[in-house]
BAVOFI-359214 format. One record per residue (C-alpha): x, y, z; residue in one letter. Coordinates in nm, 2 decimals. Layout:
<rec xx="X" yy="Y" zz="Z" residuo="A"/>
...
END
This chain:
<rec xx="15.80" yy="9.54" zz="13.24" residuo="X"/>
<rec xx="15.81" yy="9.49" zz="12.88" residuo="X"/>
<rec xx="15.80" yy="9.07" zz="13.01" residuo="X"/>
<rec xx="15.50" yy="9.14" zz="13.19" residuo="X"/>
<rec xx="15.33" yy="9.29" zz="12.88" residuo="X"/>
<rec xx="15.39" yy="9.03" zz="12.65" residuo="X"/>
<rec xx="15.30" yy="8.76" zz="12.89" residuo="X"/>
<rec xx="14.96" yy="8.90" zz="12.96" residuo="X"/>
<rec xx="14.90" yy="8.90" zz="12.57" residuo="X"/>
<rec xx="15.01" yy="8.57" zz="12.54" residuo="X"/>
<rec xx="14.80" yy="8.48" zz="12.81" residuo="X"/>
<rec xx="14.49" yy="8.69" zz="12.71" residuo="X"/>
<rec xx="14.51" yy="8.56" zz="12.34" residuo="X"/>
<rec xx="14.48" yy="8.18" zz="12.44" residuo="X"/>
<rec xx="14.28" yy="8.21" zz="12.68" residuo="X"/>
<rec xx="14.04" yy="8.40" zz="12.38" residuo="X"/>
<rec xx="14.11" yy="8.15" zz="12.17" residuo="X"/>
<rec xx="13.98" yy="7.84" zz="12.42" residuo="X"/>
<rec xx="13.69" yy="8.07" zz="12.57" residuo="X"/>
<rec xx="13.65" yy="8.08" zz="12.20" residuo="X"/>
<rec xx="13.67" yy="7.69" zz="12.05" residuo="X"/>
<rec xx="13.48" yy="7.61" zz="12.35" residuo="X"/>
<rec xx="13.18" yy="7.81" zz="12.27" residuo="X"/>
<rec xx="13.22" yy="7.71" zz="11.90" residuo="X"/>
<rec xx="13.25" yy="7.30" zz="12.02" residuo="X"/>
<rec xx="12.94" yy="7.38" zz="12.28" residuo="X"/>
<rec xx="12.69" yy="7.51" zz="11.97" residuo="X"/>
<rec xx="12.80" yy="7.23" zz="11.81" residuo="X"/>
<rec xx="12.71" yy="6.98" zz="12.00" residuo="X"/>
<rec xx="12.40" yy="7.12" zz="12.16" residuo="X"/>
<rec xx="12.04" yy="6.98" zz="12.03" residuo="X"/>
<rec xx="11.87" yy="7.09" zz="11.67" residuo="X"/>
<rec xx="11.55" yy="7.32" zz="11.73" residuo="X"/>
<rec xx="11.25" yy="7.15" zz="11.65" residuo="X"/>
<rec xx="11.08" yy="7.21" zz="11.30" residuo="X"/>
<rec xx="10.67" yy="7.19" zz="11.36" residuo="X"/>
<rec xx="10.50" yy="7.15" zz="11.01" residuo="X"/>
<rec xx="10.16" yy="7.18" zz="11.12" residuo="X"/>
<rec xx="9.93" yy="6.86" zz="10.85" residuo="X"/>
<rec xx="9.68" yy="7.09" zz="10.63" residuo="X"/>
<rec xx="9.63" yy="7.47" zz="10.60" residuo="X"/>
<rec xx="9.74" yy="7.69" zz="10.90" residuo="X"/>
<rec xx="9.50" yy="7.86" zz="11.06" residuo="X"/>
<rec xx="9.49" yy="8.25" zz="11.07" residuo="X"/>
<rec xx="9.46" yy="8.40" zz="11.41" residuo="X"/>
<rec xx="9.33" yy="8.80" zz="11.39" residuo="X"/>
<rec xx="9.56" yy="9.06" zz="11.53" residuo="X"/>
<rec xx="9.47" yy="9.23" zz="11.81" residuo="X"/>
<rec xx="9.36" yy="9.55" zz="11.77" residuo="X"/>
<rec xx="9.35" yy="9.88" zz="12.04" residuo="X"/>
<rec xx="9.09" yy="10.12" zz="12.08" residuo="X"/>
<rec xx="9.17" yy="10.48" zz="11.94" residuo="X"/>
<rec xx="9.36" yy="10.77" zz="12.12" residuo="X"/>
<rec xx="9.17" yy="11.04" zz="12.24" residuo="X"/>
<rec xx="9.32" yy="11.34" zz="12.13" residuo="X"/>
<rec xx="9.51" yy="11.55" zz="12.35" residuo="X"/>
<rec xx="9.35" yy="11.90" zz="12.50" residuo="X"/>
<rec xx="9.59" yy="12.15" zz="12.48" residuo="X"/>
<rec xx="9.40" yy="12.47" zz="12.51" residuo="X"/>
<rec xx="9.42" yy="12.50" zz="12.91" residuo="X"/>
<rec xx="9.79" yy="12.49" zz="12.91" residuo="X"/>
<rec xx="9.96" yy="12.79" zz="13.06" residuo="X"/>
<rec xx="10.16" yy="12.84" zz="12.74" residuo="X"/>
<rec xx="9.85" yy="12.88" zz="12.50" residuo="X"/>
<rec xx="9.93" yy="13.16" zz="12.26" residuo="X"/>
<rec xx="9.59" yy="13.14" zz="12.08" residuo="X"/>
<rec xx="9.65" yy="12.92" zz="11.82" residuo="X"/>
<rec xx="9.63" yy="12.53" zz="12.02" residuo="X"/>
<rec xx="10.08" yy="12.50" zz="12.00" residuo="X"/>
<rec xx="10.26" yy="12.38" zz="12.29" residuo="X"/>
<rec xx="10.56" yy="12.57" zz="12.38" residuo="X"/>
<rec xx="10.86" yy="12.38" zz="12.41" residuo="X"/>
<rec xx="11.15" yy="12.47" zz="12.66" residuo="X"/>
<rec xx="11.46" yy="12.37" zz="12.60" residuo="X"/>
<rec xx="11.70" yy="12.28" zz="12.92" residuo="X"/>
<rec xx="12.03" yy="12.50" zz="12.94" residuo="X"/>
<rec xx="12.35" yy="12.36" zz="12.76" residuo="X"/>
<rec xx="12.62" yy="12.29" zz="12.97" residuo="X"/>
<rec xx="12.96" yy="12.43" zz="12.78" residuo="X"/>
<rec xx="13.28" yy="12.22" zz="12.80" residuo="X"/>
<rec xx="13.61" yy="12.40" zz="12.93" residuo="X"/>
<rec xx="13.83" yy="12.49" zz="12.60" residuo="X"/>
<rec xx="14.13" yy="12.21" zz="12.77" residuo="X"/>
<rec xx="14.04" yy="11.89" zz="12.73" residuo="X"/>
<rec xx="14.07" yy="11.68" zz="13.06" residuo="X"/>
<rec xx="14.33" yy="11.40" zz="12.94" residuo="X"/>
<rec xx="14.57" yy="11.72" zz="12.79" residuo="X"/>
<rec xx="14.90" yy="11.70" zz="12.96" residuo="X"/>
<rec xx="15.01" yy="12.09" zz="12.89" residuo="X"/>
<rec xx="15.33" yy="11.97" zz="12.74" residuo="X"/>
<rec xx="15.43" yy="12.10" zz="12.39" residuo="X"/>
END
């Protein structure tokens, strides 16, 4: 067993270390990104811009207590069991 285990980490770290070099020797040799200087001033596009929100209506809600606030309702917590699942109960 204790064969098995060090040949799969033998095996695991070169074949990391070629996955690796290869990807290393592949960004190497791939092609330079192409630097466009554009000839004079650049030209400033304007942003975009969105309309404004409408507000939000709150006062028909069912939880209104007067005052315009939402009410906000939590969902129940789920408790853990006090043994953890992976314990084995030994000392």
């Amino acid at each position: 067993m204790n064969n098995i285990k060090s040949g799969l980490r033998i095996m695991l770290t070169f074949a990391s270390m070629i996955g690796f070099l290869g990807g290393w020797a592949t960004l190497a040799h791939s092609r330079k990104p192409v630097q466009n200087t554009p000839a004079g001033d650049p030209v400033v596009e304007a942003l975009p811009t969105l309309a404004p929100l409408t507000p939000i209506n709150v006062s028909g809600t069912s939880s209104d207590n007067g005052n315009g606030s939402l009410t906000i309702i939590a969902p129940p917590v789920r408790v853990r069991p006090s043994r953890s699942f992976f314990s084995s109960g030994g000392s």
